[in-house]
C-alpha positions in Angstrom: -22.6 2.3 -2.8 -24.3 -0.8 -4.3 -22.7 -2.6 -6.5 -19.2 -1.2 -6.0 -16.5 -3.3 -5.0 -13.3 -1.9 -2.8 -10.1 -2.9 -1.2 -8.0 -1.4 1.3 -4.1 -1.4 1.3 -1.2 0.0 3.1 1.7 2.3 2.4 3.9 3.1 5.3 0.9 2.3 7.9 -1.1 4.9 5.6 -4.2 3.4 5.1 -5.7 3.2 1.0 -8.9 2.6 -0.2 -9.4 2.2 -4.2 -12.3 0.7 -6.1 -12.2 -2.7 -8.0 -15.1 -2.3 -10.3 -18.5 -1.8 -10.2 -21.5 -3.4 -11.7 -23.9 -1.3 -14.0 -27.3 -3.1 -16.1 -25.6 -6.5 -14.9 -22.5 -5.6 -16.8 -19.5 -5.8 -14.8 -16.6 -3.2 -14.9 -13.2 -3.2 -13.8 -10.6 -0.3 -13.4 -7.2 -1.1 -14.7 -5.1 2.1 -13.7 -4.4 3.1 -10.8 -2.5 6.3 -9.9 -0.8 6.9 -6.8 0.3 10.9 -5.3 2.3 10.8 -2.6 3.5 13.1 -0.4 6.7 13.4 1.5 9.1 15.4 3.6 12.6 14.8 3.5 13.0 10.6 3.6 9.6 9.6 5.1 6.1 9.6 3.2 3.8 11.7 4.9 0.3 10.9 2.8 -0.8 9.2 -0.4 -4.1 9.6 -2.6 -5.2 7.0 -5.0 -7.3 7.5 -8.0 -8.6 4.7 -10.3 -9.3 5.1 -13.9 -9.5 2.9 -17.0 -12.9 1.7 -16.4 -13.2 -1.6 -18.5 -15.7 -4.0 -19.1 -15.3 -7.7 -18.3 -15.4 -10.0 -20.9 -15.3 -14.0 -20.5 -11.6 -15.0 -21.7 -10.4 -11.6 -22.5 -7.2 -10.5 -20.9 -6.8 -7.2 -19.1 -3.8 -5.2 -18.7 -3.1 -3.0 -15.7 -1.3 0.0 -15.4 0.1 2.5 -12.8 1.8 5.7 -12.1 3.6 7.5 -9.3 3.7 11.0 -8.5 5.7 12.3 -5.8 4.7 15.7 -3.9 7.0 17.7 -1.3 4.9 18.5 1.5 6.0 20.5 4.7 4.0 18.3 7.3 5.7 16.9 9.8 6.2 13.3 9.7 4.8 13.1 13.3 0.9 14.2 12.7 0.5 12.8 9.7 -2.0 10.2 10.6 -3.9 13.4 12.7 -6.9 14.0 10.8 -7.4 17.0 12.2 -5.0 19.1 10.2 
């Protein structure tokens, strides 16, 4: 995707991949919330999603607040497949 711009993070060896911003008629964009669904069964996390949303634009000197929220889901998958992509 030209002019997008990613990252890739961690939770519990559970690999992430959110978007940064993204350039549009050489105006740049930046997403300043991020929400985060993870899923567990009993004490161990067994997948997470991440959205973004809050698409901003940039602005020479303006400051940008960031935000984020947590929602937790019960799931019945064992924590031992969880990195199978087959399921």
């Amino acid at each position: 995707m030209k002019n997008h711009y990613w990252y890739q993070m961690y939770l519990d060896d559970l690999p992430i991949w959110g978007i940064v911003g993204e350039m549009e008629e050489k105006e740049f964009y930046i997403w300043t919330h991020k929400k985060l669904e993870i899923g567990y069964n009993g004490n161990q996390i067994i997948d997470v999603n991440l959205t973004s949303e809050g698409k901003t634009k940039l602005r020479l000197g303006e400051k940008l607040a960031f935000s984020y929220e947590v929602t937790w889901k019960k799931s019945n998958l064992k924590f031992e497949v969880r990195l199978d992509t087959s399921k």
